[in-house]
C-alpha positions in Angstrom: 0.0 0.0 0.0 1.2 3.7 -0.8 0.3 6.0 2.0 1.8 8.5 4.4 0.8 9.9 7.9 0.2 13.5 7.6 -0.7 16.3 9.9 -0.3 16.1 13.5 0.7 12.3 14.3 3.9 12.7 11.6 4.7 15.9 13.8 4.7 14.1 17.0 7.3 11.3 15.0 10.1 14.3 14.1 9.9 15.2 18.0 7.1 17.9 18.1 5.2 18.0 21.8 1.7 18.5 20.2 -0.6 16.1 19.4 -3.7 15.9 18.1 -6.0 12.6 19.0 -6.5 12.3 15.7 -4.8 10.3 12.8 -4.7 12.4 9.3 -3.7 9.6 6.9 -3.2 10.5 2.6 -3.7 7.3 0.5 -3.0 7.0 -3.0 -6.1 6.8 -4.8 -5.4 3.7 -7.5 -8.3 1.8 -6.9 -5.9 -1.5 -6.2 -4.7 1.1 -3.5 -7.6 2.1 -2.3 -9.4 -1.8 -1.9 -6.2 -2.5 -0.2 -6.2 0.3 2.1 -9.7 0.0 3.3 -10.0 -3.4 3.8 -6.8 -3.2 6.2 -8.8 -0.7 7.9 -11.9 -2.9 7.9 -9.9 -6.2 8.9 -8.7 -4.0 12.2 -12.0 -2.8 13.2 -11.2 0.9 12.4 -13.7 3.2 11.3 -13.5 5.9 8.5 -16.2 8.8 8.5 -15.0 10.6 5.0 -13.4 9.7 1.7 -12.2 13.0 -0.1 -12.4 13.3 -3.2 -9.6 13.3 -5.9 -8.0 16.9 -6.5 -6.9 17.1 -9.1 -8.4 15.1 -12.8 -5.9 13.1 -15.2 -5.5 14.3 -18.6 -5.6 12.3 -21.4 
């Protein structure tokens, strides 16, 4: 899977005394990425409230 912890938990990794309570995570959005991802999450228990959408559009 392709994905990096963002925001306030990768802070707390490079030595920064915040945190958050939260987890900010970017995935790749291939769809073989995505499947992968969220069944992870599934197979854990996890929960996700919001999937947002693509930024940016491919151009042919």
């Amino acid at each position: 899977m392709e994905y990096l912890l963002i925001s306030g938990q990768a802070a707390v990794l490079y030595g920064a005394a915040t945190f958050s309570g939260d987890v900010d995570i970017w995935v790749n959005p291939t769809p073989t990425n995505l499947t992968a991802f969220l069944a992870a999450l599934t197979s854990q228990g996890a929960r996700y409230y919001k999937l947002t959408p693509a930024l940016t559009v491919p151009r042919d």
